[in-house]
Structure formats: structure tokens, C-alpha cells
N, C-alpha and C positions, 0 to 999 in steps of 0.2 A: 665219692671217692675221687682225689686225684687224677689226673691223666698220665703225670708222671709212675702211679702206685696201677694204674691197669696194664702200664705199658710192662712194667717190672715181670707184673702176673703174668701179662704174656710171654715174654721171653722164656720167662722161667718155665712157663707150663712146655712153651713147644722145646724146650732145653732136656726135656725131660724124655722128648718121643724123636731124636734128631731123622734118624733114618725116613721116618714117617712125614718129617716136616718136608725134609728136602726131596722126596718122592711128590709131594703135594705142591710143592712150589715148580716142580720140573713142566706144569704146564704153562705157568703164568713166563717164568725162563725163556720157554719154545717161543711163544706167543710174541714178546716182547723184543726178543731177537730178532723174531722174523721180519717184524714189522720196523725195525729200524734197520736191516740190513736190507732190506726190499725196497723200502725207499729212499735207501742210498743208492742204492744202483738205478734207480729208475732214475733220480734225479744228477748223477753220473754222466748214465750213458744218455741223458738231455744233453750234457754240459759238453761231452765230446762232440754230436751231432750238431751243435752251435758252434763250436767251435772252428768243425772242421767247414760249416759254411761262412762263415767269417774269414774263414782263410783260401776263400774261394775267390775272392777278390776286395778290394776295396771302394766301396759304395757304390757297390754293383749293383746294374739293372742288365737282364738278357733277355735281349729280344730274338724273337722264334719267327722265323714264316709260321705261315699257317698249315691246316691240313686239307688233303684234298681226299676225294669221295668215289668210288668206282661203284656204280651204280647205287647198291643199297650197304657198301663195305665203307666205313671211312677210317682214313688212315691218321697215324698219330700226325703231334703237333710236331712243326718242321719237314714234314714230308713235300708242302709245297716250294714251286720256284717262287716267290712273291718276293722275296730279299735280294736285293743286289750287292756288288761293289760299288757303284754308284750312290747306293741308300746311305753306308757306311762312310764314303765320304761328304755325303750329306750332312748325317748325323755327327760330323766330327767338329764342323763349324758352327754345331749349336754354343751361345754362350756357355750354359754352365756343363760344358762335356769339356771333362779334362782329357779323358784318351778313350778310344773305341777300337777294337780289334775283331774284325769280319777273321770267319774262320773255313775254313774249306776242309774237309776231311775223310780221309782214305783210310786205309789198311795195306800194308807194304809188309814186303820182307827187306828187311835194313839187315846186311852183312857187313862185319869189322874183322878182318883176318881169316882165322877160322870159325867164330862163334858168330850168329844167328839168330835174331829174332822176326817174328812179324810183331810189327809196333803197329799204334796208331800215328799218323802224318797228318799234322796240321797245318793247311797253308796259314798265317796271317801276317801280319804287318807290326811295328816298330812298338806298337802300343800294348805288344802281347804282356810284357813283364809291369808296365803299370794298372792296366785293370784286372792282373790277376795276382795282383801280390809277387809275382816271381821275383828273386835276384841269382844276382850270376856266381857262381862258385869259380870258374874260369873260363877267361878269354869272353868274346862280347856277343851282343846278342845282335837280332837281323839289323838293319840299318834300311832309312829310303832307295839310299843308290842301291839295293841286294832287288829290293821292291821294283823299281825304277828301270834295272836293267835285267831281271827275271833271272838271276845268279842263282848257280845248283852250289850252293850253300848250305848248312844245318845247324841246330842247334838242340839237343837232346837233356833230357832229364836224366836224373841220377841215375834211378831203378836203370834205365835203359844202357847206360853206360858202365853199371854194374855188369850187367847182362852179358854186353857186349865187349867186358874186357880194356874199356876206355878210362883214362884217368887222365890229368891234367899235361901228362905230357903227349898227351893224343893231338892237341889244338894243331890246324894245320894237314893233322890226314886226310887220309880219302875213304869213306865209308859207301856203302850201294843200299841206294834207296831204289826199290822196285827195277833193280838190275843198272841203274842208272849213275855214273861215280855223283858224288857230292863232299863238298870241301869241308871237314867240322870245323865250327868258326867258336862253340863254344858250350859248354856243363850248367846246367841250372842246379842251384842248390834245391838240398831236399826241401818236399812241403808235408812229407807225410803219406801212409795212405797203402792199401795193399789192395790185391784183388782186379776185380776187372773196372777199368777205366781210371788205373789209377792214374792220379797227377804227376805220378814222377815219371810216368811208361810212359813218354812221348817222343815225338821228333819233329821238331817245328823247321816249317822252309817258308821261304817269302812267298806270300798269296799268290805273287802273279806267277811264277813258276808252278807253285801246285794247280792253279786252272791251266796252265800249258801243256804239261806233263801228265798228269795225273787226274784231274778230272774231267777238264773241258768244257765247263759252262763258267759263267760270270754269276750263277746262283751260287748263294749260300744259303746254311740251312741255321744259324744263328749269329750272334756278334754280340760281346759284350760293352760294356760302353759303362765307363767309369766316370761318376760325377766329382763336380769339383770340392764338391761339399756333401754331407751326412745331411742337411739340411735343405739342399736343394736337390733331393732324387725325386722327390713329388712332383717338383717343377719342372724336372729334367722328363720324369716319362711323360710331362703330358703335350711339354716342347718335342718330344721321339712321338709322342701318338698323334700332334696335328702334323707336323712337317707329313710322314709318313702315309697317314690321310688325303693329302695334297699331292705327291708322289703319286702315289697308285692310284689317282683320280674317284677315293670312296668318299664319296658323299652321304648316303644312307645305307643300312646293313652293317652287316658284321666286317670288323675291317678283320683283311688278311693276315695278322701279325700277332701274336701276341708279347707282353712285356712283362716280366715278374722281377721284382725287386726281392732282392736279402732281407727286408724288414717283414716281406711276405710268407717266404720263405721258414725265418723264424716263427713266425704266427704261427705257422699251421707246425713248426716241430712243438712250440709252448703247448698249443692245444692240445696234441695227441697224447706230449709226457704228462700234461696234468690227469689226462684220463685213466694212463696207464699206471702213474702213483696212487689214486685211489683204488684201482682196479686191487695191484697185489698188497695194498695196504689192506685192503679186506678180505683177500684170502688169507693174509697172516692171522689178521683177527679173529680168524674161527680156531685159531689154536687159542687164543685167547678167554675165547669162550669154553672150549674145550679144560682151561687150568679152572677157571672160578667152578664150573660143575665140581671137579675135584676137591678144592677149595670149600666147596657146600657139605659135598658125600663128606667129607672127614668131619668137620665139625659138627655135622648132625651125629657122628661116630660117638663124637667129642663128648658131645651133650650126653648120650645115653650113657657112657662110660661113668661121668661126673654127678651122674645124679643123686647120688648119697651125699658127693662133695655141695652140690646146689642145695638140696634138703638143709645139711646146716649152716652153712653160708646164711642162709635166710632165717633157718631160728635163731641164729644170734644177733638180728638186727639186719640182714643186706636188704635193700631191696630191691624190687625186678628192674630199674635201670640201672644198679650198679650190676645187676646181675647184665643186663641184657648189653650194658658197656665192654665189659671184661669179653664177653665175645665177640664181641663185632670188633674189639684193638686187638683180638687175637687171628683174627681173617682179615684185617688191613692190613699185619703184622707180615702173615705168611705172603700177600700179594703181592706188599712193598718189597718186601726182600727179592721174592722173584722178579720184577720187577726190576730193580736197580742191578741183579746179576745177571739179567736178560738183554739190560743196556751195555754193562760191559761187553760181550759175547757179540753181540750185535755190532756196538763200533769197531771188533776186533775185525769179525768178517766183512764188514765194509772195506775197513783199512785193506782188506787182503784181496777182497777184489778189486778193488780201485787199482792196487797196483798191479795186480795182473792186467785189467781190461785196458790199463793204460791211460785213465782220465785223472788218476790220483786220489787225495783221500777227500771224500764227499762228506762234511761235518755239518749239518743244521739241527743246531740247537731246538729249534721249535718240534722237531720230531721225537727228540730225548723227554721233553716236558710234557707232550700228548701222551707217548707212552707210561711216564710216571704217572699223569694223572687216568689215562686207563685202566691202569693196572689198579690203582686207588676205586678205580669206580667197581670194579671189578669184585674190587674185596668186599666192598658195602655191600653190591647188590646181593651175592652169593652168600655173605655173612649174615644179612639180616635174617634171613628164617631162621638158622638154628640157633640165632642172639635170643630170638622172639621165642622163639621154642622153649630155649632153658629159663628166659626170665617169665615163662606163664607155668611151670611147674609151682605143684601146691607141695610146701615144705612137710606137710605130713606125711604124705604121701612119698615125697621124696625123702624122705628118713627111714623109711621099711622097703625099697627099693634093694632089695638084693643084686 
């Protein structure tokens, strides 16, 4: 028999029980959805997470002091003094360092009129808007002479300026960082970003004023440090880990610092999304499994119903692999269709989450054609016993079959 003349059979047979088919495809549907809507957002919310560290700086490396140990407690990385402003302008006249920004950092109440925040306060230096991707929305950012001559200057991000009621014809006032006036000299354009430590929530002042004012040591507890090049941060951190070595006179042992690069970074986000895409790719999958059971239960149904129809089928000439065909293209049938209705369903709630979470709409094709050929495999394996079933009936027997 044809393939074209099984497929007809099938249609027609499941054309006949509608109700029954699409109650039976409603798991291969769930199954199929799930798994392509799950790993849209896993591979999503990767694409946000890379993104938003990409836009963390440009061919960024950040280096940490290290941590220190209170007897048998040790504390996080950055808690120690080991990093200078000294280090920082060290590290600036490596060849391939295009700009490094040493950071000092407090927690302030910044007032604007009547409205009120406590921000975060970053002392740093001129280099702050090229190793971090920043640009200026209005009026300019810190400058060496601000550095140079320890000026109660600022410079704020949007959020904060939201907050605080400031827009561009602000440039010029007088705002209170930690009770103290300071002239705003300028707004950074948005980077994104909400919650605590967001990028836009700041208020950057020249480093030497923040160690005058507000902190009071010449440590810092990190500094980023932007390479000239995507192709020399290797070279770059390993010119930051000898200078650095030679500084702090470590010859053996663990040096005091640590350095982690954006390429690191991403690594370790690649690795956990790959983990996590197969993670709920396989719990969608038990709905999967969940449809071909069904898939099974009815065509075994199928079979007993049809056994008068098999009985002569087979006396008038069929035989058990036409017989055992016509069923198994009638459980590829019901798989396929769930299946391809279970992909539309699926890109629809991708599409709908993407746009809500904000990353957009996440299409990979390779997850559409896994799932058609799942759902295919699905049908065979759940198909094959009650194919095998009706094509091992003996037509005798299946002709007195009431």
C-alpha cells in the first residue's frame, strides 16, 4: 500500500473520532510547547545576562584586592587594603591599557531641593566613561584638573537624577553629598538596569576628593582597566598580574589581587545557561512522555474497536504490514499534528515572554526541528505496539469478534 493511501486512511479514520483525536494530541500540544517555550527563555534570559555584562564595560578586566582572614573567618574578595591609587596609576602606563578607573565607594545621602536619596558615591577618575561604556546625556564629565585640584564636583546617572528631580537644566547647581554642597557638572545617559546596584543609581566625584572627604585612605577595593584591544586582555591581565607582583613585592604564594576578565565572566554565564536549558528541556519532556502514553492508551482502544474492520481487511488480501503500517501513520499522524500545534503555541509564548522580560523574541530554529522530530519519535515508539497488535490478529478469529 502506498504511503500516500495510509496517510488518506489516517486522516480519515482520526476525521471520524475529532473530539477523541484532539483530547489525544492535547498531550503531545503541552509537551511540545513546553519545551520550546522553556528554551526560549532559558536561552533569553542567557542573551539579557550577556548582554547586560557586555555593557558593563568595554574589554573589561577588574581587578580586586584580595581577601583578609580574622582568625578562622575569611572575608570576601576586596575586603583587603592591597590596591592602591598608586597601583592604578601604575597600571595606566601599561602599553595595551587604554584607560583604568580606580574606584573609592561610600553610601551618602545626596539632597536636590526637597527630594532625597541615599545613592552610592564613587570616587574615580576621567577614565570612568571609557572603561565602562558610559556617555553623557548633558554637560561633561569629571576632568584631571577636578582630580588634580580635589573639586566638590558630581556627576550622576539618570535613575538618580530621576529621583532627585534633576534634568538638564540642572547643570550648574548645587546638590549635598553627605551634608557637604557639590556643583553638578553633568547626567549620564541611561545603561539599563533596576534593583539594587543599579548602573544608573550613582553619583560619581573625583577620587581625590572622595579619599579626602569621605573615605580617608588611598585604598581601594577594585578598579577597572579597559584594554586597547578585544585581542590583547590576555596580555593585558598578565602585564596587570607581573607589574602587580613586583609592586607588592610577591614572589611565591598567592598574590593579593585578583583579575577577572568579561570573557570569564561569560564562560561561567554559557555554562550554567547550557545546564539550565537542558535542565527544563527535560522537565517539559515528561509532558511529552505523558502525550505518547496517551497516544498508546487510544490506539490500543483503536485496535479492539477495529477488529472486525482488521478481520477483513485481511480476508480480502491485506497483509500484517499493510495492516501494521496504517497504524503506526495513524500515531505519527496524531503526534505530528500535536506536534506542529504545540510549536505554534510555544513560539507564541516565547514571543510573549520575551517581550515582557525584556530580551525580545528568542527564535532558534534547531529547537523547532528537535521538537518535530521528538514528537515523530514519540509516535513510532507509542505506536508501535498497538501497529504490532492489530497486524498479529488472526482474520478468523477477527471476523467473529463481536
Amino acid at each position: 500500500m502506498r504511503f500516500s493511501d495510509l496517510l488518506r486512511l489516517a486522516f480519515s479514520r482520526l476525521g471520524t473520532g475529532k473530539l477523541r483525536a484532539a483530547l489525544t494530541m492535547l498531550g503531545v500540544v503541552i509537551g511540545v510547547a513546553s519545551v520550546v517555550a522553556l528554551v526560549s527563555v532559558a536561552q533569553g534570559a542567557t542573551k539579557g545576562i550577556s548582554d547586560r555584562l557586555q555593557s558593563l564595560g568595554t574589554n573589561l578586566l577588574t581587578v580586586n584586592a584580595g581577601s583578609t582572614s580574622n582568625g578562622i573567618t575569611r572575608t570576601s574578595l576586596g575586603s583587603a587594603t592591597t590596591l592602591t591609587l598608586d597601583d592604578a596609576s601604575a597600571i595606566s602606563q601599561l602599553s595595551g591599557v587604554q584607560a583604568v578607573e580606580p574606584e573609592l565607594s561610600t553610601s551618602k545621602l545626596v539632597i536636590a531641593g526637597t527630594l532625597n536619596e541615599t545613592a552610592t558615591v564613587i570616587g574615580t577618575t576621567p577614565g570612568y566613561p571609557t572603561v565602562r561604556a558610559y556617555t553623557m546625556w548633558v554637560g561633561t564629565f569629571l576632568n584631571q584638573a577636578s582630580i588634580d585640584s580635589a573639586l566638590r564636583v558630581a556627576v550622576i546617572g539618570s535613575t538618580t537624577a530621576d529621583n532627585l528631580g534633576l534634568d538638564g537644566s540642572s547643570i550648574g547647581s548645587t546638590i549635598s553629598i553627605g551634608g557637604l554642597p557639590f556643583d553638578l557638572v553633568g547626567i549620564m545617559q541611561p545603561k539599563g538596569g533596576s534593583g539594587f546596584n543599579s548602573p544608573d543609581d550613582e553619583v560619581l566625584i573625583p577620587v581625590s576628593t572622595a579619599r579626602e572627604l569621605f573615605v580617608g585612605t588611598n585604598s581601594i577595593r577594585s578598579m577597572g582597566v579597559s584594554a586597547a584591544s578585544a585581542d590583547q586582555i590576555d596580555t593585558v591581565s598578565g602585564e596587570i598580574t607581573a607589574l602587580l607582583e613586583q609592586r607588592h613585592g610577591i614572589t611565591t604564594g598567592a598574590d593579593d589581587f585578583t583579575i577577572t576578565t568579561q570573557a570569564q565572566l561569560l564562560g561561567t554565564v554559557s555554562s550554567v545557561s547550557d545546564v539550565l536549558t537542558l535542565l527544563l528541556a527535560g522537565i517539559a519532556s515528561i509532558s511529552l512522555l505523558v502525550g505518547g502514553i496517551g497516544i498508546m492508551n487510544i490506539m490500543l482502544v483503536s485496535v479492539r474497536e477495529r477488529t472486525r474492520e482488521i478481520g477483513i481487511r485481511k480476508a480480502i488480501g491485506a497483509r500484517g504490514r499493510d495492516i501494521l503500517s496504517q497504524f503506526l501513520v495513524e500515531a505519527l499522524a496524531l503526534s505530528l499534528a500535536g506536534g506542529l500545534i504545540g510549536i505554534a503555541f510555544g513560539v507564541l509564548a516565547s514571543f510573549g515572554i520575551g517581550l515582557y522580560a525584556g530580551w525580545g523574541f528568542i527564535f532558534n530554529p534547531a529547537t523547532v526541528l528537535v521538537a518535530v522530530g521528538f514528537s515523530l519519535v514519540v509516535g513510532i515508539v507509542f505506536g508501535v505496539w498497538p501497529a504490532s497488535q492489530a497486524a498479529r490478529l488472526d482474520p478468523v478469529v477477527a471476523l467473529r469478534y463481536e
